[in-house]
VMD Tcl script that draws the C-alpha trace (Angstrom):
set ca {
  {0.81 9.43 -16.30}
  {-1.13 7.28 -14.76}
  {-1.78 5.98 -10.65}
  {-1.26 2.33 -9.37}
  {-3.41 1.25 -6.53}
  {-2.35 -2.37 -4.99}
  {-4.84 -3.93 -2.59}
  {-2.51 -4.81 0.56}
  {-5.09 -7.51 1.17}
  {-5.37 -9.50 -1.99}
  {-1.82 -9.14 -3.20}
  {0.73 -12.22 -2.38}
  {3.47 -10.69 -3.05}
  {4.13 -13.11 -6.35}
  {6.57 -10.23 -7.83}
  {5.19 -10.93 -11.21}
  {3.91 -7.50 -12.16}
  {7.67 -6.12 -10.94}
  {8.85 -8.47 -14.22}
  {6.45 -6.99 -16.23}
  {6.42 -3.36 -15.22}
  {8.63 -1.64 -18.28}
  {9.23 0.75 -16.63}
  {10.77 -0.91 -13.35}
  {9.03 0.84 -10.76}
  {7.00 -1.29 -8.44}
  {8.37 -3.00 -5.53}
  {7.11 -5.11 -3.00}
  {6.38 -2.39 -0.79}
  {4.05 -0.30 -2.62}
  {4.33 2.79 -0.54}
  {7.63 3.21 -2.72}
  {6.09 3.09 -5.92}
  {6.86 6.20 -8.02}
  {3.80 6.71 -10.21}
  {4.87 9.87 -11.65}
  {6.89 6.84 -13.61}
  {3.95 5.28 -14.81}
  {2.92 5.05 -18.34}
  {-0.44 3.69 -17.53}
  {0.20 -0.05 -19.98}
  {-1.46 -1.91 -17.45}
  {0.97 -4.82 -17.91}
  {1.05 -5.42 -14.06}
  {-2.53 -4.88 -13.84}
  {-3.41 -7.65 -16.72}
  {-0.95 -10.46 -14.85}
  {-1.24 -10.26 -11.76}
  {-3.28 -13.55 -10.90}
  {-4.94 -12.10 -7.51}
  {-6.28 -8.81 -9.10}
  {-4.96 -6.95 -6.45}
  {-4.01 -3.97 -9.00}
  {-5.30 -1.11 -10.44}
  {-4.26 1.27 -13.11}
  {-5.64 4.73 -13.01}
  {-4.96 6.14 -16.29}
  {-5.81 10.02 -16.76}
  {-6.19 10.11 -20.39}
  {-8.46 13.06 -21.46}
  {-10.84 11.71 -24.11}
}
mol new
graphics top color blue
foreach p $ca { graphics top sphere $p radius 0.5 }
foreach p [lrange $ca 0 end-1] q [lrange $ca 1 end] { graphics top cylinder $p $q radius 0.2 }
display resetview
């Protein structure tokens, strides 16, 4: 599982990391984003062009 942080300020709203996402579970309004969803690939975080994502991954090491 891992947490997706979007910076409200940086992001334009492109919609490319919502083609990316494999799972399908960003939007454009990130307060709906279900993270429990998120397998931490960091697909959206890798192309999104304004680096206005983060993936928090909790992988114990």
């Amino acid at each position: 599982m891992a947490e997706i942080k979007i910076d409200e300020k940086l992001c334009k709203k492109c919609g490319i990391c919502i083609e990316v996402c494999p799972q399908k579970i960003i939007t454009l309004n990130s307060s709906l984003i279900v993270t429990e969803n998120c397998k931490g690939c960091r697909l959206c975080e890798y192309h999104c062009p304004d680096f206005a994502i983060e993936v928090i991954t909790n992988n114990k090491q």
